[in-house]
N, C-alpha and C positions, 0 to 999 in steps of 0.2 A: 436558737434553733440550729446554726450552722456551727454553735459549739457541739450540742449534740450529735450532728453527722460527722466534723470531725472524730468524737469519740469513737464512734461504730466503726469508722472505716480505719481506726487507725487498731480497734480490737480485731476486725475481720481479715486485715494485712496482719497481724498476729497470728491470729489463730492456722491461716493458710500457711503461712511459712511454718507454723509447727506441725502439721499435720504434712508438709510436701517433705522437712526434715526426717521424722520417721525417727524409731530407736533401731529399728533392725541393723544398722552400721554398726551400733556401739559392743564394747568386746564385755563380755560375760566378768563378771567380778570373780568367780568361782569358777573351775573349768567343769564342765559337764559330766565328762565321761571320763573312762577311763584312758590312757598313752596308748601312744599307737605300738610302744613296745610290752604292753601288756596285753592287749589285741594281742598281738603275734605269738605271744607266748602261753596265752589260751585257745588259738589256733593248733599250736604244736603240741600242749598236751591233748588235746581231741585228738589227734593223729597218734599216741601215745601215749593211753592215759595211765598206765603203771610206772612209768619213767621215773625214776628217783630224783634225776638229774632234772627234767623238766616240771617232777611237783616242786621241788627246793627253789627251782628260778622264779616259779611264777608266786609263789609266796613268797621270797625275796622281792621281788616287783611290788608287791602289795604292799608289804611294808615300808619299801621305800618311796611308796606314792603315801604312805599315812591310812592305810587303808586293814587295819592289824584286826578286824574281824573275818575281813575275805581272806584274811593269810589265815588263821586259824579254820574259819570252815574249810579251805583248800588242804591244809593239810589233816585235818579230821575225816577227811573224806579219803586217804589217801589210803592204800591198797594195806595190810594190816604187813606186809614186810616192811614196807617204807616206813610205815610209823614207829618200827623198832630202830630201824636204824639212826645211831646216837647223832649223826648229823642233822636228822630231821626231828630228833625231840630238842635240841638245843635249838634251832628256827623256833620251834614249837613254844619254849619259854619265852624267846624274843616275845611271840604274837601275845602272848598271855602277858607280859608283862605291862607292853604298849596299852593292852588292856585293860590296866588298873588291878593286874589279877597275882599278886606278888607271890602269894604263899602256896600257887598252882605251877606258879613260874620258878619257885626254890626246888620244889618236888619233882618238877619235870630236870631240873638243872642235874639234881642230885642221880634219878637216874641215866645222863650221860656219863656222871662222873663212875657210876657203879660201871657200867657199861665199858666204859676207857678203862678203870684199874681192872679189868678181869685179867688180865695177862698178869703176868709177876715180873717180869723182866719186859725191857726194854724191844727186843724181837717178838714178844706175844702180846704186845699190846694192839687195840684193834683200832685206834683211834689216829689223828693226826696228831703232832703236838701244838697245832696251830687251837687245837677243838680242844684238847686237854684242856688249855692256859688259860681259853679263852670262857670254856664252863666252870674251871675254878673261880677265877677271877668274877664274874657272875654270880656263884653260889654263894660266896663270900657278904657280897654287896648284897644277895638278896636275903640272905640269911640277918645282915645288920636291916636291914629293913622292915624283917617280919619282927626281927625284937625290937624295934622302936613302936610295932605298931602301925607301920606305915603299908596299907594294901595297895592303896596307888598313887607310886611317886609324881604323876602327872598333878594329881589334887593337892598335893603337896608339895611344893618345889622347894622350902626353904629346908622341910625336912629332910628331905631325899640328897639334898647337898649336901648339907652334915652330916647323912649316914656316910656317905660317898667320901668324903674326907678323913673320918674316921678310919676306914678300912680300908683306904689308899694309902696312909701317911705313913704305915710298916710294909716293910719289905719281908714277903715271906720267898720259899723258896718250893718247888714241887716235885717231890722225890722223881 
């Protein structure tokens, strides 16, 4: 009998210290929400919601939080100038790529690229040469991608290396 009471009372000292414990102290595995610097920067587009400069941050944000479907509805939403402009269809591929979405993300590359060469000369080009290099270099890699097959290098990682290899290992040059 007084093993029995031993047991109970040493389950009910159990049980008490787990219920005064509590989880509410313990820290989240996965963080809940979104940064306090995306807060802010859907803040300031609501203060400005045509801003070119502020759709491009806060989908930047997005993707940089891993977050590559709020970047694409952000900028699909986005005022039908901003969505012309080659700076914001090149984000645009980023988001669709993140997405598994390769051969939306080559088409979207290809028209920054149309967009950058409309000029003929080096004074009439509309683009940065950071955006030029940086959509070649892209359209490239996305173009080996869609001929291997590969619609999302995330599903594929061994693939998407070796395309990436492939089309790194020459040196091209960009008139």
């Amino acid at each position: 009998m007084s093993l029995r009471l031993w047991n109970i009372g040493i389950l009910l000292a159990l049980g008490l210290f787990w219920l005064a414990s509590g989880t509410q102290r313990e820290k989240p595995v996965l963080a809940g929400g979104p940064s306090d610097a995306v807060r802010t920067l859907e803040s300031d587009l609501v203060k400005a919601p045509g801003d070119p400069a502020r759709i491009r941050a806060l989908a930047q944000a997005y993707l940089d939080a891993r977050a590559s479907g709020m970047a694409v509805a952000t900028l699909e939403r986005a005022p039908e100038a901003v969505r012309a402009q080659p700076e914001t269809v090149h984000m645009y591929a980023r988001a669709l790529l993140d997405q598994g979405r390769a051969s939306e993300a080559l088409a979207s590359e290809r028209k920054v690229l149309a967009a950058c060469n409309a000029g003929t000369d080096a004074a009439t080009h509309t683009c940065s040469g950071w955006l030029l290099a940086s959509a070649t270099r892209r359209a490239v890699i996305l173009q080996e991608l869609v001929d291997m097959g590969i619609e999302d290098p995330n599903a594929h990682p061994e693939a998407s290396s070796l395309a990436y290899q492939h089309v790194t290992r020459e040196a091209r040059l960009v008139p």
